[in-house]
N, C-alpha and C positions, 0 to 999 in steps of 0.2 A: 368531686371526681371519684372518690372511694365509693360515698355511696351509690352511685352510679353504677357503677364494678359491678357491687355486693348484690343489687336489684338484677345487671344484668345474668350473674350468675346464677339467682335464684330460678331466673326466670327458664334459664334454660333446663335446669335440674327438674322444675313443676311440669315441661314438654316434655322429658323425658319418660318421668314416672306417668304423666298422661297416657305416652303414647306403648309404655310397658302394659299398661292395664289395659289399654281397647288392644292389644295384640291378642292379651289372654281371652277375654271377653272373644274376641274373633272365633279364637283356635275352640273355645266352648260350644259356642254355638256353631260351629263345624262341625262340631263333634257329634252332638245331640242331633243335628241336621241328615246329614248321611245316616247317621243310625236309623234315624226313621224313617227312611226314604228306601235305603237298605231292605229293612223289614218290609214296607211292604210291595217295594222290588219284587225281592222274594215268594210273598204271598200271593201274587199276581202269576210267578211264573209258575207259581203249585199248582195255581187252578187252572192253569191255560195248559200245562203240562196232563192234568188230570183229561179235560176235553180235549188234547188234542193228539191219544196216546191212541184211541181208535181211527183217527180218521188219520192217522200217520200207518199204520197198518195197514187199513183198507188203500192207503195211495202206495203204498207198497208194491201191496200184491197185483193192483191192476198194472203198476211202471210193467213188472216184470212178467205177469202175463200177456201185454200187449206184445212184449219184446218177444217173448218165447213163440207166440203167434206169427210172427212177422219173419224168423229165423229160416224159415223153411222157403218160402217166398222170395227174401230176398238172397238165398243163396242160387234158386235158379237163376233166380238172374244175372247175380253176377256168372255162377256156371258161363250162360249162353250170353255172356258180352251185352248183355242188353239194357245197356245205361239211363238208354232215355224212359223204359218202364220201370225203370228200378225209382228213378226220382219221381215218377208220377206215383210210383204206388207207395211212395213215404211221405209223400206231400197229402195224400189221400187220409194217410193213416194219422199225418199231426192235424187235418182238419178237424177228422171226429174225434181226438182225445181235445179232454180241456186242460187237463194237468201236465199235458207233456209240452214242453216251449221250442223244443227244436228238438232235429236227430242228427247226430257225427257219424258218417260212412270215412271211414278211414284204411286206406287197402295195406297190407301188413309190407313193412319196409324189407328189400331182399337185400343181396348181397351189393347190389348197383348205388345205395342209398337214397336211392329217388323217395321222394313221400309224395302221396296225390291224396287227398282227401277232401269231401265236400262237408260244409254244415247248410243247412236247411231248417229254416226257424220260422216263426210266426211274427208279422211285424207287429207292432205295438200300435200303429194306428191303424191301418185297414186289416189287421190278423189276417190277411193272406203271407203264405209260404215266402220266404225268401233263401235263394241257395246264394250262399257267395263259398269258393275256394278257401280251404284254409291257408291262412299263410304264416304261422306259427310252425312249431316246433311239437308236433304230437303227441313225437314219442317219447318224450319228458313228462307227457302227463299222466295220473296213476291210471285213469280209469280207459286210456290205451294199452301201457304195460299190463296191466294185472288183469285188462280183461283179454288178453289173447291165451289167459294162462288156463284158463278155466269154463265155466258153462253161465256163471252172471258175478261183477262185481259194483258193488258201490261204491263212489267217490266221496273222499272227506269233501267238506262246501267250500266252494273256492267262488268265487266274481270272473264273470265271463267277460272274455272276451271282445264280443259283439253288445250284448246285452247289460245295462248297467243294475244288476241284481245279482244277489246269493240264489245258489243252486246245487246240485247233486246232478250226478251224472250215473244213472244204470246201464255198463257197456256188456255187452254178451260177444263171443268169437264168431265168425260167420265159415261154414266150413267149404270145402270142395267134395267131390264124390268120394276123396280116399279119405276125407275125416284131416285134412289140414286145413290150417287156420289161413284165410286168405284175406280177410279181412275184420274190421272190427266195425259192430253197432255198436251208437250209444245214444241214452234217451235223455235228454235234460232236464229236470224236475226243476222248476222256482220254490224256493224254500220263502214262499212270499210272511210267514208266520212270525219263523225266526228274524226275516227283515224289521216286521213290523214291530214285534217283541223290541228290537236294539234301537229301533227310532223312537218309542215309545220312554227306553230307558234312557236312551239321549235327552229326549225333552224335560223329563224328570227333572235329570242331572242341571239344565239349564234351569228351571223354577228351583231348585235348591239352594242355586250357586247364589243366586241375586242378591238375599239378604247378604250371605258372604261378602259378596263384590263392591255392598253399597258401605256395609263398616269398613273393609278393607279402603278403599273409599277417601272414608271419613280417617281415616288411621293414617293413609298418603297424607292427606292434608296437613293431619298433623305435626307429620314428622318434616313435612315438606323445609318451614326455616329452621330447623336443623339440618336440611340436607346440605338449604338455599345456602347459610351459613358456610358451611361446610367446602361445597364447592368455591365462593368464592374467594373462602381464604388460601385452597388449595389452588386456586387458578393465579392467585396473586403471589402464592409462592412460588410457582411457575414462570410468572413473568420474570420476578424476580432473578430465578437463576437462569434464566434465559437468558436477560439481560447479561448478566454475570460472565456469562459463557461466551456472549457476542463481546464483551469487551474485552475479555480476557485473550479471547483468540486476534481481535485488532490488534490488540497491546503487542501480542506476540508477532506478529505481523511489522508491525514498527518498529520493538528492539531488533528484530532481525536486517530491517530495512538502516536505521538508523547504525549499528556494528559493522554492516555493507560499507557506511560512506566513509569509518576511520578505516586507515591502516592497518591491516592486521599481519603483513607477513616481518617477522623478523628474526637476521637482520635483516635489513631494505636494500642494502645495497652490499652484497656478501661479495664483491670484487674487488671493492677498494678499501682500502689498510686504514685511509686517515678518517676516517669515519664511520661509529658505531651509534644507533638508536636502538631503543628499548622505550615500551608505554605501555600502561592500563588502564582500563575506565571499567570503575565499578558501578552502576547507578542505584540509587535507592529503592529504584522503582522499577517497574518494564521498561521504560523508559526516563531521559535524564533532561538534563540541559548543559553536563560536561562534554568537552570536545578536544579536541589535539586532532595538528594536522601536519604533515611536511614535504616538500616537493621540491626535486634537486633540481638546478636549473642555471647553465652555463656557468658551473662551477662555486653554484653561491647554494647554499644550504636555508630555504625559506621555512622558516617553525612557526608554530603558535598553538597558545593552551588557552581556551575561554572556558567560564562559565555565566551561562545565562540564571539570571535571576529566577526563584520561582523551580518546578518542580511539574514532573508528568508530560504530559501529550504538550500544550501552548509550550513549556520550555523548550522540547523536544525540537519542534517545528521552527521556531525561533533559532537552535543549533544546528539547524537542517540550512536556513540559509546565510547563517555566518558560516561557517565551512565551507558553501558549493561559491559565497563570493569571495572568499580567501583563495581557492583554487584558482576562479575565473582570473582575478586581477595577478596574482602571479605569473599569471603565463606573460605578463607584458609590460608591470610595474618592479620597481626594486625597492624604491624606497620604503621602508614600513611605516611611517607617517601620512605616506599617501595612500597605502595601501587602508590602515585606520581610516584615514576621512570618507575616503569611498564607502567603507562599510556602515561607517556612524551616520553618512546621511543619507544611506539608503534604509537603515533601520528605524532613521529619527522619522521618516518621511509619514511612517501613516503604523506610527506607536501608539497604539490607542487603548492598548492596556498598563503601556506604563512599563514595559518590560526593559532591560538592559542589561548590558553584558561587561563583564569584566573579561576581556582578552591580551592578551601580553604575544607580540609578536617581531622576532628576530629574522635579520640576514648574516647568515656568516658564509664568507667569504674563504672558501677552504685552501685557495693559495697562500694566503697571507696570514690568515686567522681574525682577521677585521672584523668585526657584528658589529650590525648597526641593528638598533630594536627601539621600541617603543612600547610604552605602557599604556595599556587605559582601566586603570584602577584595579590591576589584578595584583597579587601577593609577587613578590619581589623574586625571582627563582635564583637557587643557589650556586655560584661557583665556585668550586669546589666545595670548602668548607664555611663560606663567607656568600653572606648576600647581595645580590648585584643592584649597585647603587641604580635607584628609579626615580622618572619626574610623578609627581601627582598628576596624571591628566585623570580627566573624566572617562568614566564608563561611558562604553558605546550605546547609542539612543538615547541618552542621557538629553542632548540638544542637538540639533542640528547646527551645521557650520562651523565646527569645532576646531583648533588650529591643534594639533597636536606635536610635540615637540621632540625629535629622534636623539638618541643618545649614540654613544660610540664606546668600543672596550676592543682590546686585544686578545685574544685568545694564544696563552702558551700552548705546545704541544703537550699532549696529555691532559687535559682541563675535560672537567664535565661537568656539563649542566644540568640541573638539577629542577625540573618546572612541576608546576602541582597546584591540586584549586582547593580552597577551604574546606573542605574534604577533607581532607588529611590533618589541618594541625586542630580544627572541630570538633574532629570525632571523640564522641563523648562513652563513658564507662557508664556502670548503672550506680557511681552516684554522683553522675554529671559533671564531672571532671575532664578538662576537655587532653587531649593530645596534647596539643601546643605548639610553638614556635621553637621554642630550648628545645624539647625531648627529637623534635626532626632535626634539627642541627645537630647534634651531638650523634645521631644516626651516621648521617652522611659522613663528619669527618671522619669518625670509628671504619664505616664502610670503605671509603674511599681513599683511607691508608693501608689499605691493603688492596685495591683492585679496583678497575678505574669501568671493570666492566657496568654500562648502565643493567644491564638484567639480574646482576647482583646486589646492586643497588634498590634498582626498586621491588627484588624479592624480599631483601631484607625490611623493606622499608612498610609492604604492607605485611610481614609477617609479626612487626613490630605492631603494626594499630589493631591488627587480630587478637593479639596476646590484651592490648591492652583495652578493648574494648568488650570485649567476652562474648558474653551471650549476648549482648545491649542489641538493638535494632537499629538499624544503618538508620541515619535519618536525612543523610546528602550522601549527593553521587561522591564518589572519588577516582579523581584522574591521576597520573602522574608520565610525566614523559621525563628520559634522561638521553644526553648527547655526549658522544665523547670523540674528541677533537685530536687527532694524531696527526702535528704536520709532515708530511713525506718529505723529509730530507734527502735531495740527490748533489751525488759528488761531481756533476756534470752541467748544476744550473750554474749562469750567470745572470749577471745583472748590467745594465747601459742604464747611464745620465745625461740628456740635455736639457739647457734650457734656452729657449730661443724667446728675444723679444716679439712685441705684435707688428711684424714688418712680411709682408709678403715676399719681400727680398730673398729672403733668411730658409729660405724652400730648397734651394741646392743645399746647401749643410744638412738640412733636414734629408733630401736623398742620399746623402753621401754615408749620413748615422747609420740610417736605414738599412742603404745594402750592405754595410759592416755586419749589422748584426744576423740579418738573412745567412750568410755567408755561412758566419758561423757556426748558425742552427741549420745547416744542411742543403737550403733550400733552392732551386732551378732558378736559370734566367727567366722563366715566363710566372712562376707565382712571385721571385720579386721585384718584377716588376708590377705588378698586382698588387703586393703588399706594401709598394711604396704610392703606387696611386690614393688607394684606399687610407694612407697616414698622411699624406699631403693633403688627402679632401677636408680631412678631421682637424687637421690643425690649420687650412684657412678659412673652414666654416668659423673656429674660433676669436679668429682673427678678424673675420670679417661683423661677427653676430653677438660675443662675450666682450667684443671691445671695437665696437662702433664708430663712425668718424677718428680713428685715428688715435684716439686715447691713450693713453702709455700703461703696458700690462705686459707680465711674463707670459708663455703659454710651458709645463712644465708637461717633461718627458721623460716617463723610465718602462725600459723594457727588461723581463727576464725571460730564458731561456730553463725549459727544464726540460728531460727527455723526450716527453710527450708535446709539450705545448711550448708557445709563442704569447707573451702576453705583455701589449702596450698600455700604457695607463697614462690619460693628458688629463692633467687638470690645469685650472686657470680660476682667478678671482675673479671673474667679469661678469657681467647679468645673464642669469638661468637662461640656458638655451639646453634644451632634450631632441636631441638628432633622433632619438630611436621613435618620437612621438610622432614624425611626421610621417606622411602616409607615400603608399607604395607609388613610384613615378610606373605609368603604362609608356613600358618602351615599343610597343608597335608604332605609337603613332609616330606619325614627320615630327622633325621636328618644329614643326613654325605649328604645330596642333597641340603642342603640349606646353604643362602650364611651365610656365619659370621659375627656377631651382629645384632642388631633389634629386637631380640625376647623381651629386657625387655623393650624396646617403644612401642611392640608390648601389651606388658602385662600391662604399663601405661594408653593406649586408652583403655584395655577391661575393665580394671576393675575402673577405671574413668570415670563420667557422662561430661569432659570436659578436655581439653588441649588446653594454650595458653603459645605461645613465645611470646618476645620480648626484643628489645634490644636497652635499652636508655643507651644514651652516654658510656659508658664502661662497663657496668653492663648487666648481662642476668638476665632478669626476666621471670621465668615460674612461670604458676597458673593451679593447678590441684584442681578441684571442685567436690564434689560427693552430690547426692541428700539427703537428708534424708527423709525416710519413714516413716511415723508414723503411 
């Protein structure tokens, strides 16, 4: 490979110095070339100058005696208006000259600025006369100025016009009887000599140039793979940053697209007291495969912090649709075990790179402070100063079919959570020392003994891996989301207990609970009656569906009252039945057209500001909420 190099280098250096020497070689015989060519240029114009310095006299003097001839002639005429003899008798006079090519009658411009002028010239293939109208600018030319000035001038050689040759023009003034100038003659000489002299040194120039052109030539050739080279390493570093450019601006294109689908205003919800959020996602790259996401919803607070396996643009897209299906299934799932399965076996479905995600995702329940959550293989997030005990389940994509297993905890008022993706305890110094698990714990507690705010928290917390990471080069994204949990104590809530066995009977008691507690929470003869339809439907669906044929089962009832809300909560230990799963009944149709049951779930969402299922360990829990009005 070196000698390789060494060869090629040589070789380029030997085209070099080649193509150094036929340059000089070139510019030599360039030099010697024109010199001699020059010279006898030269010698050629001394002798043609020597013969042609009499017969340039001799056509002198006849130009301007013909003219001076002619002056007296054509002044009568124009005198006495008589145009059409005036052109016969110039047509006459360029027949018998042979040196004169044409005559310019040109009549002097007056105050009006009209210009009327004829030329009258010999044609070139039958040498009869032709008149045509000038239709130029005249009196811009010298030998119209200069000749109305005087008694004869000559023109420096200019290219005509009409005629494609060098010439001279001898104009003389044409007068009237008072000796004013009224118009102008002029005679047109072909300087056919001088033409031939400059064609002659044209042709010269072209037999000189040749050898030139032909080493020049041979010089291109040479330098040519050095050009070839040249350009195509420039063309390839080109593409290169082209490249570069086109992906830089995608990328950019993408983090912006991908910072769009998180969160970004906070707080999120700057109205209410009992809940505060705060988050950051820093990514390694343009883009990441960290995410956080959260969505309030009939009073339950839905979280979750993933991070996909993997790095760049495939992680990115991978976080693009764990996010948009954690949103979708929120809007209509509670459970986070279900809300996991859904997502694992849409990702397991057609994982053909092998990708998975570690996501961790919470419900808390902002009435009561209940979360229920589930893990799939993400780091344990902290509450407060202590880590929240978690199942090992699997990362998501990992397999398809995966049973995932939810957990449950209470939340004190004042608690805050603490979520984060290995990012944070990773993040390594430059001599690989990573963060760690202790040094984030001992953050938070320090932190969060003195303020429970989450934006204090996680300032402190990435000012912490700043300091201790330095200059080092991020090498994972880092997320961090915090929640802080403030139950709204009012001096005004109550709370009601029944518990009714699984007896249809047992439904007056149940109306009688019911409008007690209406009652007290403010509410009209006509919503409760509503709202006791709507808990009669709910607890004989129970009755009839969580304990089937008859079986012996509690169904359990507690309602509380707080200033704003109504909220009923039935659980029972019977087989999983989700009222909120079933689909909308169409109340147009008759009845004998519609299908059978649904109509009292149907009458539970109308007359209800809310419906939630779920289903921990054995137990079905529904919560029906109604607003209060005041």
């Amino acid at each position: 490979m070196k000698t390789t190099q060494q060869t090629t280098k040589w070789g380029s250096i030997n085209v070099l110095i080649a193509a150094a020497l036929l340059l000089e070689l070139t510019t030599a015989v360039q030099y010697f070339s024109m010199r001699r060519n020059i010279t006898r240029q030269l010698t050629e114009m001394a002798q043609r100058d020597v013969s042609e310095t009499n017969h340039t006299a001799e056509l002198k003097r006849e130009v301007e005696r013909t003219t001076t001839l002619m002056l007296p002639i054509v002044e009568r005429y124009t005198a006495n208006q008589a145009d059409d003899s005036l052109r016969l008798y110039i047509e006459q006079i360029l027949n018998q000259q042979h040196d004169i090519v044409g005559f310019d009658y040109c009549h002097v411009v007056g105050d009006d600025g009209l210009r009327d002028g004829i030329y009258i010239y010999k044609n070139d293939d039958s040498g009869k006369p032709i008149e045509q109208h000038i239709d130029f600018d005249f009196t811009r030319r010298s030998w119209y100025s200069e000749g109305i000035k005087g008694n004869g001038f000559w023109s420096e050689p200019y290219m005509s016009n009409y005629k494609v040759i060098l010439m001279c023009t001898y104009s003389a003034p044409v007068r009237d009887e008072q000796g004013q100038t009224v118009a102008v003659l002029g005679a047109d000489v072909p300087l056919r000599e001088l033409s031939a002299l400059a064609t002659q040194i044209y042709k010269n120039q072209q037999r000189s140039l040749l050898p030139i052109i032909l080493l020049h030539a041979i010089g291109l050739i040479l330098l040519a793979f050095i050009i070839y080279r040249s350009i195509r390493n420039v063309m390839r570093l080109q593409a290169v940053d082209a490249e570069k450019e086109r992906i830089s601006s995608e990328l950019l294109v993408a983090h912006r697209i991908q910072q769009a689908m998180l969160p970004k205003t906070f707080p999120p919800f700057p109205n209410r007291g009992d809940l505060d959020i705060y988050a950051s996602l820093t990514p390694a790259r343009e883009v990441g495969g960290d995410f956080y996401d959260f969505v309030l919803r009939d009073e339950k607070l839905f979280f979750c912090i993933g991070d996909v396996s993997g790095k760049g643009v495939p992680a990115a897209l991978v976080m693009a649709m764990a996010s948009s299906a954690f949103r979708l299934l929120t809007e209509h799932e509670s459970a986070p075990e279900y809300i996991l399965a859904q997502i694992n076996d849409s990702m397991a479905r057609d994982n053909d790179y092998n990708m998975f995600i570690t996501l961790f995702i919470g419900v808390l329940d902002l009435t009561t402070g209940q979360m229920c959550y589930c893990n799939a293989g993400h780091k344990a997030p902290m509450i407060g100063s202590l880590p929240l005990p978690i199942k090992p389940n699997l990362p998501i994509g990992a397999l398809s079919d995966v049973k995932f297993s939810a957990q449950e905890t209470t939340l004190s008022s004042g608690t805050t959570i603490f979520l984060y993706t290995d990012g944070l305890t990773e993040a390594e110094n430059n001599t690989h020392e990573q963060f760690g698990q202790q040094r984030m714990q001992t953050i938070c507690t320090d932190t969060l003994s003195q303020t429970s705010s989450p934006k204090s928290l996680i300032d402190r917390m990435t000012e912490a891996v700043h300091d201790f990471v330095s200059d080092t080069e991020q090498s994972d994204d880092l997320t961090m989301m915090a929640i802080s949990y403030n139950k709204m104590q009012s001096a005004n809530s109550n709370s009601y207990h029944i518990i009714l066995p699984c007896d249809v009977s047992q439904t007056p008691r149940l109306a009688e609970w019911v409008e007690g507690i209406c009652e007290d929470a403010g509410f009209g003869p006509t919503t409760i009656m509503q709202i006791n339809l709507a808990i009669e439907e709910a607890v004989v669906n129970v009755m009839k569906y969580a304990y089937p044929n008859g079986s012996e089962g509690d169904v359990n009832l507690e309602a509380v009252t707080e200033p704003d809300w109504l909220t009923f909560t039935i659980t029972d230990d019977g087989r999983p039945f989700d009222p909120t799963a079933q689909g909308e009944v169409d109340t147009t149709l008759p009845a004998e057209e519609r299908a059978l049951g649904g109509l009292g779930i149907h009458l539970m969402r109308k007359y209800m500001d809310s419906l939630d299922y779920k289903r921990l360990g054995n137990r079905n829990i529904l919560t029906m909420r109604k607003h209060i009005n005041k």
